[in-house]
N, C-alpha and C positions, 0 to 999 in steps of 0.2 A: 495442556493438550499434547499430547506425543503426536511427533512429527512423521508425516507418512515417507517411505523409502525414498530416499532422492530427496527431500524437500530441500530446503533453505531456507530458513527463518531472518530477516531482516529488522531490525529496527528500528526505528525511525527517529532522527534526531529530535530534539525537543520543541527546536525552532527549524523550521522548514520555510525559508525568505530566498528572493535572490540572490543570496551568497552561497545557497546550501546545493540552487539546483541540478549544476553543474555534478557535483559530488554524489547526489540523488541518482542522478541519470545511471552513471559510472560504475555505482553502487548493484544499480538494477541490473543493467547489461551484463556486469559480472557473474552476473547468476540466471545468466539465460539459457537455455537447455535443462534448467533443473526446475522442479517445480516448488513454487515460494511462498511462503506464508508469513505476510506481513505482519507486525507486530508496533503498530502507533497509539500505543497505550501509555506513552511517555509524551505525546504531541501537545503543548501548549499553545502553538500557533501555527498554521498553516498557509500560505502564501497561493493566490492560482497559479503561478508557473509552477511551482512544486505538486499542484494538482492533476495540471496536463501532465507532466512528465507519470505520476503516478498511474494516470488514466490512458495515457500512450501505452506505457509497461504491459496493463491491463489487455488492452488490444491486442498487442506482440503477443503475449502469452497463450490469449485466447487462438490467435491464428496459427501460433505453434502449437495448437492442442493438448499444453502443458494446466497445470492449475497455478493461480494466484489470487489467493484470498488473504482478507487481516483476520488472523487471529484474535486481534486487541485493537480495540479504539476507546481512543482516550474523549472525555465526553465533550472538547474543545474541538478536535479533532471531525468528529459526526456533528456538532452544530455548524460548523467552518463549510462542511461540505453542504447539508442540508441548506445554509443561506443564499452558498452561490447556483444552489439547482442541479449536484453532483447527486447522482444514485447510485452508493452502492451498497445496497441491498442483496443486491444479488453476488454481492465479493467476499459478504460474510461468511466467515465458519459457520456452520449448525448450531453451533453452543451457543454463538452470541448474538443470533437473529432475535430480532424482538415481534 
């Protein structure tokens, strides 16, 4: 998907646990004022601190009136979130709403 002017496409490590959150965060803040399209189409496991922090990001962004959506999620990834009762539905690209 071509990236809209400004974006910043981020990746998301493979493993996302307490060791990664920290770097997570860091990750995200560094790309704040730009708007960011996530890409967790590599995610094999997902941790909930690495979720809030996702989901914090989400907020930031939305109240900076920038956009943050995933381009990519990985099917580990959407079931990790769907088990703990995260929705993001509404974060998805166009392309990859179901």
């Amino acid at each position: 998907m071509p990236s809209k002017k400004g974006e910043k496409t981020i990746s998301l490590a493979a493993v996302l646990d307490l060791n990664e959150a920290s770097a997570l965060r860091g990750t995200l803040m560094g790309a704040r004022g730009s708007n960011v399209a996530i890409d967790a189409s590599g995610v094999e496991r997902i941790g909930t601190l690495c979720v809030q922090v996702i989901m914090a990001a989400a907020k930031t962004w939305d109240e900076d009136k920038l956009s943050f959506t995933f381009s990519k999620v990985s099917d580990a990834f959407q079931k990790t979130m769907q088990v703990i009762g995260v929705d993001i539905s509404h974060l998805l690209a166009k392309e990859i709403r179901q």
